[in-house]
DRENVO-206557 format. One record per residue (C-alpha): residue number from 0; chain; x, y, z. Coordinates in steps of 0.1 Angstrom, whole numbers, plus 5000, padded with zeros to 4 digits. Layout:
! DRENVO-206557
REC; NUM; A; X; Y; Z
...
//
This chain:
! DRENVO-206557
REC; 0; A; 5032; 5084; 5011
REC; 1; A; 5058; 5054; 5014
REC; 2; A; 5079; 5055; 4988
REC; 3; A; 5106; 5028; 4977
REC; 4; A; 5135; 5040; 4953
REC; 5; A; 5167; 5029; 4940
REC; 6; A; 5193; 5051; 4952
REC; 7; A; 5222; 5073; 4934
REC; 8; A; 5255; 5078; 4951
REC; 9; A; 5240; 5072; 4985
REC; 10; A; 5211; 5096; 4978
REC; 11; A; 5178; 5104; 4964
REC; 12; A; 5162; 5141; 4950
REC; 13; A; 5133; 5152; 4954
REC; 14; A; 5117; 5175; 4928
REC; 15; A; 5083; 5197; 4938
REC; 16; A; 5065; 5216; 4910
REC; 17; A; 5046; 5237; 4941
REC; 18; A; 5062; 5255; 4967
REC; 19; A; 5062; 5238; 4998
REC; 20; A; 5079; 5222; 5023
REC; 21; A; 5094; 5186; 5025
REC; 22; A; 5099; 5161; 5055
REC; 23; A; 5115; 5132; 5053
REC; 24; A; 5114; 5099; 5076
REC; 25; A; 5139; 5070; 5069
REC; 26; A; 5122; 5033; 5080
REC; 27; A; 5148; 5011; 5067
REC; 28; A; 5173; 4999; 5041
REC; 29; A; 5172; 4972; 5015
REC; 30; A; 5210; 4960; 5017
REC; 31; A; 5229; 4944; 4982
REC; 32; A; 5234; 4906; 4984
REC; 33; A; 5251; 4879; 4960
REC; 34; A; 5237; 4850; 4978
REC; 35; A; 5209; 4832; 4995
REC; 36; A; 5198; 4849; 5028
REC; 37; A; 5175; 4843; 5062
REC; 38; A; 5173; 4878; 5068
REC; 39; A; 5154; 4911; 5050
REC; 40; A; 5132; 4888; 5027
REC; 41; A; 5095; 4893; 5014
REC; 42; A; 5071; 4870; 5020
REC; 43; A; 5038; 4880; 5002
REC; 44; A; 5006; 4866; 5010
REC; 45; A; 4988; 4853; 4985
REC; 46; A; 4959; 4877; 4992
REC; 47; A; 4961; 4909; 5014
REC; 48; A; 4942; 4905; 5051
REC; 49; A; 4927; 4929; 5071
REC; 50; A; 4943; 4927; 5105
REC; 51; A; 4928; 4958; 5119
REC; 52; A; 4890; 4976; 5114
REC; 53; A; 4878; 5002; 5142
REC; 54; A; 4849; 5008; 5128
REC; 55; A; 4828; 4983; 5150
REC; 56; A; 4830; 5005; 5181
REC; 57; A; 4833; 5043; 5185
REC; 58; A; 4864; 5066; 5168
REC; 59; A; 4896; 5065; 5187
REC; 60; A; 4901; 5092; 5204
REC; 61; A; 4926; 5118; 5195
REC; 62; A; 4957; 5108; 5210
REC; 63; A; 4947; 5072; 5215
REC; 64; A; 4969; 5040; 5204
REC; 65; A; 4954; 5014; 5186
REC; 66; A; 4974; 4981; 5188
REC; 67; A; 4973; 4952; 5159
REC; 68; A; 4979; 4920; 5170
REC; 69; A; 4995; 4899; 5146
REC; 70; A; 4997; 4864; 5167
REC; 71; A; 4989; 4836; 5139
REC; 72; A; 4993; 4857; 5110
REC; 73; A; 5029; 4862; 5107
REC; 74; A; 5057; 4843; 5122
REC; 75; A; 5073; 4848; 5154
REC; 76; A; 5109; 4860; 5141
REC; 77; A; 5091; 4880; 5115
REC; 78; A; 5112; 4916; 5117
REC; 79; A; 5085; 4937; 5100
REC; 80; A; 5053; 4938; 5085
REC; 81; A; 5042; 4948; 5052
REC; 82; A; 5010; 4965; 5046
REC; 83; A; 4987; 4993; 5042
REC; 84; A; 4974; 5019; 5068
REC; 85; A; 4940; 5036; 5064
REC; 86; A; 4926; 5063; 5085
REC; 87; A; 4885; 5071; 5080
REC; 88; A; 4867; 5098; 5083
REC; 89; A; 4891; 5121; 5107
REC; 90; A; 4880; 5139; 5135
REC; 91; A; 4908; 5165; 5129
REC; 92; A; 4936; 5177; 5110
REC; 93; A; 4965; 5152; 5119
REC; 94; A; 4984; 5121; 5115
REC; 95; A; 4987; 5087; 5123
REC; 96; A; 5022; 5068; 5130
REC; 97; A; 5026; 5029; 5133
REC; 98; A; 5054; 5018; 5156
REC; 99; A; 5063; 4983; 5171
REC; 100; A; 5041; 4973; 5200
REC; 101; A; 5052; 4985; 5232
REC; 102; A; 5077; 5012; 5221
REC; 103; A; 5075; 5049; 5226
REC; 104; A; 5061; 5069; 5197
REC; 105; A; 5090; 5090; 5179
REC; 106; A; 5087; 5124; 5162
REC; 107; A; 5077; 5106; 5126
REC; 108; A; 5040; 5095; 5111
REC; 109; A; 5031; 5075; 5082
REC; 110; A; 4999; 5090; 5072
REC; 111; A; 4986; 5124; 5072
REC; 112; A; 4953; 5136; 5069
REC; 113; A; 4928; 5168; 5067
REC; 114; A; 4892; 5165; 5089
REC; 115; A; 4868; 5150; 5075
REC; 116; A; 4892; 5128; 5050
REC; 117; A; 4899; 5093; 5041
REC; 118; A; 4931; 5085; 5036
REC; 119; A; 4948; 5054; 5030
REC; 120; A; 4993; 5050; 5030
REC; 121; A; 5015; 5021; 5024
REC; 122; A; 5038; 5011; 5052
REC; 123; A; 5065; 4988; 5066
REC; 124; A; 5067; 4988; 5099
REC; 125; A; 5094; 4970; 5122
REC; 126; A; 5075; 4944; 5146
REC; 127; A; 5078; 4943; 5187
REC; 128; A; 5063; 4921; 5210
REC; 129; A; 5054; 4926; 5246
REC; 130; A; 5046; 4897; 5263
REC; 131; A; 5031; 4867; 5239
REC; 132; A; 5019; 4895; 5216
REC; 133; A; 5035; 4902; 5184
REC; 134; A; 5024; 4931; 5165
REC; 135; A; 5020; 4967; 5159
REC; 136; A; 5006; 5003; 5177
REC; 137; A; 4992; 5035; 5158
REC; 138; A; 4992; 5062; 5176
REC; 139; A; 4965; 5083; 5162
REC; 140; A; 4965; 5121; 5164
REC; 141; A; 4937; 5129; 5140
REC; 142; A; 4906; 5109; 5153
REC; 143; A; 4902; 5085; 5130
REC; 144; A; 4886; 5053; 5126
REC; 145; A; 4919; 5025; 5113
REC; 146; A; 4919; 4999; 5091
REC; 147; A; 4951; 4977; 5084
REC; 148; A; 4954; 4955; 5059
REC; 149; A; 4986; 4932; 5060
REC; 150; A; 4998; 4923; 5026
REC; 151; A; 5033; 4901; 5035
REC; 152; A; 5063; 4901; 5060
REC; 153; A; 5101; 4905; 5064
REC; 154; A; 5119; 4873; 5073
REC; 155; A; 5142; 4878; 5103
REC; 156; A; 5179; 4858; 5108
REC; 157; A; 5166; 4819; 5109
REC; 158; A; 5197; 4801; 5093
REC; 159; A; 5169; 4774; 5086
REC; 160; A; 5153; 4798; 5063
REC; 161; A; 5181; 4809; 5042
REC; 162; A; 5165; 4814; 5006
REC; 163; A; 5167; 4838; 4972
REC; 164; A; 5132; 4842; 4979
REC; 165; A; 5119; 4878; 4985
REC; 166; A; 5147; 4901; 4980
REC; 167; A; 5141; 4934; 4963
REC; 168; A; 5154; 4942; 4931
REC; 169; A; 5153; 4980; 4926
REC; 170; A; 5149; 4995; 4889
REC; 171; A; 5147; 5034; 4877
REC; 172; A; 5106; 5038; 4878
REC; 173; A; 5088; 5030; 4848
REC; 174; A; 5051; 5038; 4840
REC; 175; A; 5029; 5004; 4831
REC; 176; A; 4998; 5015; 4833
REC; 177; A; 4982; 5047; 4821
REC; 178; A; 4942; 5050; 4816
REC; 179; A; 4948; 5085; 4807
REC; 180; A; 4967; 5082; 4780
REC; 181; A; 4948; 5048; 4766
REC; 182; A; 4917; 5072; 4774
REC; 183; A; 4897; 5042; 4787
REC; 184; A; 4884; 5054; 4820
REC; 185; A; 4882; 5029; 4847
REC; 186; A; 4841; 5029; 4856
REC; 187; A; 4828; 5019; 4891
REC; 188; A; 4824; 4978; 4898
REC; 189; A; 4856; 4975; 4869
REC; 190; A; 4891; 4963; 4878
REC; 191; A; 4916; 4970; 4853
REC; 192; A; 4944; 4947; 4842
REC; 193; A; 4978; 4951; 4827
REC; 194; A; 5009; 4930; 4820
REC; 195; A; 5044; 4936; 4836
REC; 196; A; 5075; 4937; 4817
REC; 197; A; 5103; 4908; 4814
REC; 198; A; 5121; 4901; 4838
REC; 199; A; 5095; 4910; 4863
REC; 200; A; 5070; 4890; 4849
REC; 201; A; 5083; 4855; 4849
REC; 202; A; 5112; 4862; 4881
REC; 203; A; 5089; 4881; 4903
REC; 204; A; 5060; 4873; 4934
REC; 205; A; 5056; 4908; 4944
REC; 206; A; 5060; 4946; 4929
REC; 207; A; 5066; 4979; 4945
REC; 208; A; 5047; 5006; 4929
REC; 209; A; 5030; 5038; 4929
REC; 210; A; 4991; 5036; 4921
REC; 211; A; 4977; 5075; 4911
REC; 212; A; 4941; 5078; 4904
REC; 213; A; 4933; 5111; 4891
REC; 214; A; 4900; 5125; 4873
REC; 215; A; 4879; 5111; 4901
REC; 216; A; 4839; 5111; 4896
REC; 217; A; 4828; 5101; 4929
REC; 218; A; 4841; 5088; 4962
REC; 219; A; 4853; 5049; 4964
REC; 220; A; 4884; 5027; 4971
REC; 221; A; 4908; 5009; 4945
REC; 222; A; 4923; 4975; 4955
REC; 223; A; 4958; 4960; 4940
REC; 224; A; 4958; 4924; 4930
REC; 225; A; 4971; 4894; 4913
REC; 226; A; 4953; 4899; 4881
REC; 227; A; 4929; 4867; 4874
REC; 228; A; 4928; 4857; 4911
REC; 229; A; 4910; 4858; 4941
REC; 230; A; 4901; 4899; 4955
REC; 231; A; 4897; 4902; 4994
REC; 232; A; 4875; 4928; 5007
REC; 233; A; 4906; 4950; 5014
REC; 234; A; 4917; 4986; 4999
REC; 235; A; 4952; 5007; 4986
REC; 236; A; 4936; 5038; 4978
REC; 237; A; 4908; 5062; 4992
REC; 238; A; 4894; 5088; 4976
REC; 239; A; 4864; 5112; 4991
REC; 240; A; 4847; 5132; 4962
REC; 241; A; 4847; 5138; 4924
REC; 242; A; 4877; 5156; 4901
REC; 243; A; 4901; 5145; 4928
REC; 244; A; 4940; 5130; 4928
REC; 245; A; 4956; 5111; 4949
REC; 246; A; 4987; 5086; 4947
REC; 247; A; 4998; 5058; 4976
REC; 248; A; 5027; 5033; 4971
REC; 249; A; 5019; 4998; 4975
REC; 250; A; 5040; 4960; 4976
REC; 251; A; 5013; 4942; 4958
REC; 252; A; 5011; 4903; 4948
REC; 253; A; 5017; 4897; 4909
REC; 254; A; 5002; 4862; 4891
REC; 255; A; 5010; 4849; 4856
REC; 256; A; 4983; 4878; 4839
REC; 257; A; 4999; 4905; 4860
REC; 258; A; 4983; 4931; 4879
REC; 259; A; 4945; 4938; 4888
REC; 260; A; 4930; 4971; 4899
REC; 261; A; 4895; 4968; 4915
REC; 262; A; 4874; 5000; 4913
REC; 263; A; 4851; 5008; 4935
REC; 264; A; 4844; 5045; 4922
REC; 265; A; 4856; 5059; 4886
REC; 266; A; 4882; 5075; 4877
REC; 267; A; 4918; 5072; 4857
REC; 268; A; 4944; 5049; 4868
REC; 269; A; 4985; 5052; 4868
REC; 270; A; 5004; 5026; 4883
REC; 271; A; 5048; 5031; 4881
REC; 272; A; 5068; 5002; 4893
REC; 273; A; 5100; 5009; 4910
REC; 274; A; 5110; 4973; 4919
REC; 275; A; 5103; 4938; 4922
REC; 276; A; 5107; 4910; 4944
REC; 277; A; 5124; 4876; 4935
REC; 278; A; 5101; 4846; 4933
REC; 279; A; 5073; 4830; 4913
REC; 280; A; 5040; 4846; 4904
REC; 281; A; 5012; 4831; 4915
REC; 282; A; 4986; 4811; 4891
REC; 283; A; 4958; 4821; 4876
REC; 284; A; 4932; 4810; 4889
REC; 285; A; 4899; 4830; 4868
REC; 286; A; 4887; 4844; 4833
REC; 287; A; 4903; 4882; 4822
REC; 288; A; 4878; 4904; 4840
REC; 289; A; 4842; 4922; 4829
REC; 290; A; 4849; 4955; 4826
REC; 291; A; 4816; 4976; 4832
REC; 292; A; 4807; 5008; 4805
REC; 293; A; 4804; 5043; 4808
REC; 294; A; 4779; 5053; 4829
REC; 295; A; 4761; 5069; 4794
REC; 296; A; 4754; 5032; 4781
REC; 297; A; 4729; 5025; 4811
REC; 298; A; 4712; 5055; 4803
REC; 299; A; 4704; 5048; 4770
REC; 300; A; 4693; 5013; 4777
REC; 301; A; 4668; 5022; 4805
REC; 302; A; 4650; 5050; 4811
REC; 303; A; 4654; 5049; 4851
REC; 304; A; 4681; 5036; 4874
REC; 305; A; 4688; 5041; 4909
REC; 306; A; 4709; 5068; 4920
REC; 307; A; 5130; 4975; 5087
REC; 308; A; 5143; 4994; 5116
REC; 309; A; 5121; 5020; 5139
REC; 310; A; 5113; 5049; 5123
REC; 311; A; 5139; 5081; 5121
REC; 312; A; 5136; 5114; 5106
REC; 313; A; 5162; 5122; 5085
REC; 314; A; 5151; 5152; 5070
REC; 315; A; 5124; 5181; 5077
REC; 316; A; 5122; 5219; 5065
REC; 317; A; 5088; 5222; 5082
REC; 318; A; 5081; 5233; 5121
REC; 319; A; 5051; 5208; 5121
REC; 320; A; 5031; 5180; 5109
//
């Protein structure tokens, strides 16, 4: 899981309520600024975009590269790019690890997965080109069919493009969204919608966050949003069966209604924002959203239905991955 967080005295804990062990890999740095900047910003799209989809042809093979090419989609001093990573249906117990194009794979990975799974991780990944190609390679060591879904960009050092636009403002995590606790379960077809807090929703495009679905009924997908605006056919989270949790981190767009989370499967959602990024939030541009019922309603209205810099490990207490 990518995970954004304020630090404390140059650090960060981590806390385990299982015994296991932890690894560690450092992709970048979000550096304090008083001022405008060309450098290090966040450009969101309005929409995410799916750069990447395997699933046309046959499964990579285990130990294959798969290489996103980002020509037309982000600029050409872009530094890094902003998204998320999905493997499906793995061959085998492995991992997946995106690097700039062209460059040698290092001893990291973004994602990790179990055979058989579908798994889904957010990632920022520093750009490379090789020859008019700008983009990305994942090296894929679990046999998995990859989809990437690009949600936004780092700026790199234009002095034409000096703004306060984009940078990250970090805050100590705070819980906005808990279905659990509200006991209003989020049913299959349903996107759920909740409000930000000031100043993040009047002084922010973006969010980073962690999204949790837990109490899963069936397999599906959940997609972040602007709330009250245009959903692509894109995804944040996987999940593969019922009574199931599973948490990914995620940069997602923000509008004037907040935040929407598309369901396609049921279960609880948690969503805990742990910063924001400068700018506007985008318009509304549709009515709240339908929220479907509990599965119970249909049955007793019918009597039949049909069923930023190149990735480096900084710490690791484990021989393998």
């Amino acid at each position: 899981n990518l995970v954004t967080i304020k630090l404390g005295g140059g650090a960060v804990d981590l806390t385990s309520y299982v015994d296991c062990d932890l690894i560690v890999d450092l992709i970048g740095v979000y550096r304090p600024t008083s001022e405008p900047v060309a450098s290090g910003r966040l450009v969101a799209f309005e929409s995410a975009v799916r750069a990447l989809d395997t699933r046309s042809g046959a499964p990579p093979a285990v130990g294959s590269i798969s290489r996103v090419n980002l020509n037309g989609l982000v600029p050409s001093d872009a530094t890094a790019v902003v998204g998320t990573l999905t493997a499906v249906t793995a061959a085998a117990a492995g991992f997946v690890t995106a690097v700039p194009r062209g460059t040698a794979v290092p001893d990291t990975s973004n994602l990790n997965v179990g055979a058989g799974e579908t798994r889904a991780v957010g990632v920022i990944t520093r750009l490379g080109s090789e020859g008019d190609v700008l983009g990305v390679d994942l090296y894929n060591f679990c046999g998995a069919h990859l989809l990437f879904d690009v949600v936004g960009y780092m700026t790199g050092p234009n002095p034409r493009a000096v703004s306060a636009q984009g940078l990250f403002v970090p805050i100590t995590p705070t819980r906005v969204h808990d279905t659990p606790r509200a006991k209003m379960r989020v049913w299959h077809g349903g996107p759920t919608q909740f409000s930000l807090p000031a100043p993040i929703n009047t002084s922010a495009q973006s969010i980073a966050m962690n999204l949790t679905v837990t109490s899963t009924v069936d397999a599906g997908f959940f997609t972040l949003y602007a709330a009250q605006t245009v959903r692509r056919e894109t995804s944040n989270l996987n999940v593969t069966g019922s009574g199931q949790t599973v948490a990914n981190n995620a940069i997602t767009r923000i509008s004037t209604a907040g935040v929407a989370c598309y369901s396609f499967g049921a279960a609880h959602i948690i969503c805990d924002v742990m910063g924001w990024y400068t700018g506007s939030p985008a318009r509304i541009t549709s009515s709240p959203p339908y929220s479907p019922p509990a599965p119970g309603w249909w049955a007793r209205a019918a009597t039949s239905c049909c069923s930023a810099t190149a990735p480096k490990r900084v710490a690791r207490t484990a021989t393998s991955i």
